[in-house]
C-alpha positions as CSV (number, residue, x, y, z in Angstrom):
1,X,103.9,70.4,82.5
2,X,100.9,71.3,84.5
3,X,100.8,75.4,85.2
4,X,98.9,76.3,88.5
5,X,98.1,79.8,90.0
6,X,96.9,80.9,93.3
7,X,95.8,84.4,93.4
8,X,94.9,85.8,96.5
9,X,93.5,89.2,97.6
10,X,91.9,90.9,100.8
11,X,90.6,94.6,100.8
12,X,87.6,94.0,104.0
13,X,89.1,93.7,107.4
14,X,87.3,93.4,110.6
15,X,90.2,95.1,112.6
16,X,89.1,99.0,112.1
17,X,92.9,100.1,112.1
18,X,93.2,98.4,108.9
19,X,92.0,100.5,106.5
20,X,89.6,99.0,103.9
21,X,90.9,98.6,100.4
22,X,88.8,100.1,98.5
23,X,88.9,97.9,95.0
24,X,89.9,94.7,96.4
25,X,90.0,91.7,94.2
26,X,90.5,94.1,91.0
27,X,94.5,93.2,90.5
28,X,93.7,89.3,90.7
29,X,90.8,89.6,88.6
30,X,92.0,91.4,85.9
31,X,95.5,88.9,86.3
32,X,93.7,85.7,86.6
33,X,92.5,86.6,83.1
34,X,95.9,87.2,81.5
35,X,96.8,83.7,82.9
36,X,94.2,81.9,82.0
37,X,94.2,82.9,78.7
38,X,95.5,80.1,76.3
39,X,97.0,82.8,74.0
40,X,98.7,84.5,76.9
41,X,99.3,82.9,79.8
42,X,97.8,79.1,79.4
43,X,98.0,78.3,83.0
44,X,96.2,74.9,83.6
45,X,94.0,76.4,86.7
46,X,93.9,79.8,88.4
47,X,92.1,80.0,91.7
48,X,91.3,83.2,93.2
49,X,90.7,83.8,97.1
50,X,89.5,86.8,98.1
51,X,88.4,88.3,101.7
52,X,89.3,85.0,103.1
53,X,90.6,83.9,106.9
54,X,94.5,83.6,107.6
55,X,94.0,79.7,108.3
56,X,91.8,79.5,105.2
57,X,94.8,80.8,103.2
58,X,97.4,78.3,105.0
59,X,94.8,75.5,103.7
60,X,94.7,76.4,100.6
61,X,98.5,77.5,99.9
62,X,99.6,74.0,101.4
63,X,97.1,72.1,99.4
64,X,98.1,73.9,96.4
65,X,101.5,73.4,96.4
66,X,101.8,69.8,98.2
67,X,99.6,68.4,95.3
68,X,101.8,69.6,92.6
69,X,104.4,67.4,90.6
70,X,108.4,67.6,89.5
71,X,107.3,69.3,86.0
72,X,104.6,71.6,86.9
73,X,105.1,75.5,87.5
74,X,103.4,77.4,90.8
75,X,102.7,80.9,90.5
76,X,101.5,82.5,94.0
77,X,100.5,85.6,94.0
78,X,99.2,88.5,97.2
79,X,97.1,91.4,96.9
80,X,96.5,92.6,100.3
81,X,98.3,94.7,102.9
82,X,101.4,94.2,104.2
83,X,102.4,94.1,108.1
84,X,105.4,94.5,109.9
85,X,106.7,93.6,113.3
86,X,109.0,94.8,115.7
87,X,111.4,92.8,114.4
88,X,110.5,93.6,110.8
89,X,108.8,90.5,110.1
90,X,106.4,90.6,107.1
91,X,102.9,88.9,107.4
92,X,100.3,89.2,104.7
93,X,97.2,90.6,106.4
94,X,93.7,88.6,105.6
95,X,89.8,89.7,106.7
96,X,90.0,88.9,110.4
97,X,93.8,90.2,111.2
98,X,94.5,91.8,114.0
99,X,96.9,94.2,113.7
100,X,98.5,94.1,116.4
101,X,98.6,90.5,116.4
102,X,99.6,89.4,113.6
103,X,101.6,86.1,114.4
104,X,98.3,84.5,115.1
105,X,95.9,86.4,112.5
106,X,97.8,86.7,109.5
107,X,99.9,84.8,107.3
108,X,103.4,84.9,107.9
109,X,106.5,85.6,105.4
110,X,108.1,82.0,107.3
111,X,105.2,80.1,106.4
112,X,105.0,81.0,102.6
113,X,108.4,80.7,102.0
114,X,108.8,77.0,103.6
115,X,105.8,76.0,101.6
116,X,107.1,77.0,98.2
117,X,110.8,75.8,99.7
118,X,108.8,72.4,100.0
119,X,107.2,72.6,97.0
120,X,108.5,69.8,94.5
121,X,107.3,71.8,91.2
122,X,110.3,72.6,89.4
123,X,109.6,76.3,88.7
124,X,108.4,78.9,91.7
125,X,106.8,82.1,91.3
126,X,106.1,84.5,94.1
127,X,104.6,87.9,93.0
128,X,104.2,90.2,96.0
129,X,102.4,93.3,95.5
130,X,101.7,94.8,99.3
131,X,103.4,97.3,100.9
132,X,106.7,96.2,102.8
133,X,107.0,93.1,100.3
134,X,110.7,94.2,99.8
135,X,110.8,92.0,103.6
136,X,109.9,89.1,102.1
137,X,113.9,88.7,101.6
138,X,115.2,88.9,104.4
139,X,116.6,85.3,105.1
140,X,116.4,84.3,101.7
141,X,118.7,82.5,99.7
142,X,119.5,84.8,96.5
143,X,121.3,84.4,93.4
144,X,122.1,87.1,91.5
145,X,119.4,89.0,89.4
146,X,120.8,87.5,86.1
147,X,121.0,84.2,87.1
148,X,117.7,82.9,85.0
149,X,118.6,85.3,81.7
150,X,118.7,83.3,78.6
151,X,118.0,79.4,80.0
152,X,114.8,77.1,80.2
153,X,112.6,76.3,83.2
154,X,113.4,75.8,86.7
155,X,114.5,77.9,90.2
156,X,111.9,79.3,92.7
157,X,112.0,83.6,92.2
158,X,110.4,86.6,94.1
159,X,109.0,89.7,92.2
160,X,108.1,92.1,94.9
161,X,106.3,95.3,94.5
162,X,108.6,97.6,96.9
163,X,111.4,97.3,98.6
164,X,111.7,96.1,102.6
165,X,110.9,99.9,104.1
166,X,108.7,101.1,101.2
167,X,105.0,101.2,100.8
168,X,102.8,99.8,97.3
169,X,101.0,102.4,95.9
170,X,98.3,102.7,94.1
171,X,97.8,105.5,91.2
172,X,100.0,108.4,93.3
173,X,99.1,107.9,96.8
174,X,98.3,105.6,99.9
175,X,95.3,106.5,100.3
176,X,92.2,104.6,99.6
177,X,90.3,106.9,98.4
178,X,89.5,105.8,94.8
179,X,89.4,101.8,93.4
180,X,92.1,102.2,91.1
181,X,94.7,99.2,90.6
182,X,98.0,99.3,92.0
183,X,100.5,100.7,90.4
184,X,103.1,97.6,90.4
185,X,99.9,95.2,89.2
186,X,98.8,97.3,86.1
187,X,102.3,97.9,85.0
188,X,102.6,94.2,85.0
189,X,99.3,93.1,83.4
190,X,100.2,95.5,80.8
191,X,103.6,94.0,79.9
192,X,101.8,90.7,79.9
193,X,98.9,91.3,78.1
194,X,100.4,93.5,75.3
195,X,103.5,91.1,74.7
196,X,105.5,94.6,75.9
197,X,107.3,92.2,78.5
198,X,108.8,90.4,75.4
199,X,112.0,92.2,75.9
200,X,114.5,90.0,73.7
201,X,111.8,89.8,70.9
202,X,111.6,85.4,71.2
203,X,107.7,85.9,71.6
204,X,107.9,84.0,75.1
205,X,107.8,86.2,78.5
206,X,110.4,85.0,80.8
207,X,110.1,86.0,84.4
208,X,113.3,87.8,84.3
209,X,112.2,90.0,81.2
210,X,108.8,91.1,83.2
211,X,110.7,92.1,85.9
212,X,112.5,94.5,84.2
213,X,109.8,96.0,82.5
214,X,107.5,96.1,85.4
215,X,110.7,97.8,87.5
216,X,110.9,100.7,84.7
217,X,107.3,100.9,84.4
218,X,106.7,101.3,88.4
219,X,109.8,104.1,88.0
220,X,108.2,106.0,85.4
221,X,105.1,106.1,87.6
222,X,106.5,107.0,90.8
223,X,110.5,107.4,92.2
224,X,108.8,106.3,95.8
225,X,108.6,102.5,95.2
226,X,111.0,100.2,93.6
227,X,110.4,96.6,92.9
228,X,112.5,94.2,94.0
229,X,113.5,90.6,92.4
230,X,115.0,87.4,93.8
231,X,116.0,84.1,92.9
232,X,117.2,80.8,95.1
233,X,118.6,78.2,93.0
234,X,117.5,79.2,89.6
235,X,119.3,77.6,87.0
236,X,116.8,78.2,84.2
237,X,114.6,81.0,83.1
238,X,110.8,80.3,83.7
239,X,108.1,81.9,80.9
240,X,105.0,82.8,82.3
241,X,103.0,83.9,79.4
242,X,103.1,83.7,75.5
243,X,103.7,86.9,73.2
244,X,102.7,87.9,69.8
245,X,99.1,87.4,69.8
246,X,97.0,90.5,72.1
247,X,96.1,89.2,75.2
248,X,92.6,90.1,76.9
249,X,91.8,94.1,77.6
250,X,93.3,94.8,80.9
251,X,89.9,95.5,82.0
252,X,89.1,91.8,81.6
253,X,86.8,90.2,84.3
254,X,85.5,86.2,84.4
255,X,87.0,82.8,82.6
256,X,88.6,83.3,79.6
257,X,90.3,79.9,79.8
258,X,91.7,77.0,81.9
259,X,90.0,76.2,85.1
260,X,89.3,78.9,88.1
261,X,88.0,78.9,91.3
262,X,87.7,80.7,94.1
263,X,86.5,82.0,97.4
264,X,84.8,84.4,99.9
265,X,85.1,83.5,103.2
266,X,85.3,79.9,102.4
267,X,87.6,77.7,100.3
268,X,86.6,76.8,96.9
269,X,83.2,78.9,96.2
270,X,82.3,81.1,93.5
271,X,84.6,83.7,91.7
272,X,84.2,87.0,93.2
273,X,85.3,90.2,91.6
274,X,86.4,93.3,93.5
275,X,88.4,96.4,92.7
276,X,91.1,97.7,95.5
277,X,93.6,100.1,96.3
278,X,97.2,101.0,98.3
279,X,97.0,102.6,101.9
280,X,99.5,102.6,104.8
281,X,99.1,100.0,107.5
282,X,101.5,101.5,110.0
């Protein structure tokens, strides 16, 4: 079974009403080297976009996903702001979004979704820290929260850092006044990367297991954001990391293991690294 990431972040924005991130790229950094970790994660490639264009990310999410086969596990994950509409549709915001346009700047909630709906790979991962993420449900098929507890394997699921009205902090505000990680990112790096996620002591981290620790974690931290999880058609539970051995410092920056790449501005460069923060978008 093949085990593929996509990591993306944004934190520079042309459109002045979005406010910069300061540390962007930090989360996905610092994550990329959990996963690619063969004593931890042991994904098979992680790529990492950062700062990149809405149509650049549609590329790459499509390709990502449409290449994969039956047996092999997707992980997705967004580190960027979250927008909502008038209608309270979530978009993920990119470098040249327009705010107030973000149908045709950004990349929307419906496209995501029917890419990893299309997606053949048996098991689905979709880690949302933004603010708003909690929208990402709306018009999704859900099972309930225990449906992957204690099985093998398959289902597509959706960790999200708040819920649909909420915003994703970072440290104990929205403001970007300091690179610190976010607060729903560190918890879970931590749980990973420690083996603390382990909660039923099998030394394999299921998705359902880090969920529940990163939703205590994220509640010790602050009572203003509560993460949200959902699952469409999952049968089996889906382990995204190994426990038992220490993983890298959660400081960790470049290739541990596996194969990365990623991108500024253009698909498939260099890695970058970046640090970012939480602020409001509207």
């Amino acid at each position: 079974m093949g085990r593929y990431a996509l990591l993306i972040a944004a934190g520079e924005y042309e459109d002045q009403t979005l406010a910069r991130l300061r540390a962007p790229g930090q989360d996905v950094d610092r994550l990329a080297a959990i996963l690619e970790a063969p004593e931890v994660g042991g994904f098979t490639s992680v790529t990492v976009l950062q700062d990149t264009a809405d149509y650049q990310l549609r590329m790459a999410i499509e390709e990502m996903l449409t290449e994969r086969l039956r047996d092999d596990l997707v992980l997705v994950y967004f580190s960027c702001h979250g927008i909502v509409d008038g209608q309270h549709r979530l978009y993920f915001a990119t470098t040249n979004t327009r705010h107030t346009r973000p149908a045709g700047t950004a990349v929307s909630r419906t496209f995501v979704n029917e890419q990893l709906e299309a997606c053949v790979a048996s098991a689905k991962v979709l880690i949302l820290d933004c603010c708003y993420s909690g929208a990402f449900a709306e018009g999704f098929k859900s099972a309930p929260k225990t449906a992957l507890e204690g099985q093998v394997g398959r289902g597509y699921v959706v960790l999200a850092a708040s819920d649909a009205y909420e915003y994703a902090y970072e440290a104990d505000s929205v403001t970007d006044a300091a690179p610190r990680a976010s607060v729903f990112t560190d918890v879970l790096i931590e749980g990973l990367s420690s083996g603390a996620a382990d909660l039923d002591g099998d030394r394999r981290i299921g998705v359902d297991e880090l969920f529940r620790y990163v939703q205590e974690g994220v509640r010790r931290r602050t009572a203003n954001q509560t993460p949200r999880f959902w699952a469409n058609d999952a049968e089996l539970n889906i382990y995204l990391a190994t426990a038992g051995q220490p993983g890298p410092a959660a400081t960790a920056t470049g290739t541990v293991g596996g194969a990365r790449t990623a991108s500024t501005g253009e698909v498939g460069l260099a890695v970058q690294s970046s640090n970012y923060n939480r602020s409001q978008v509207i």
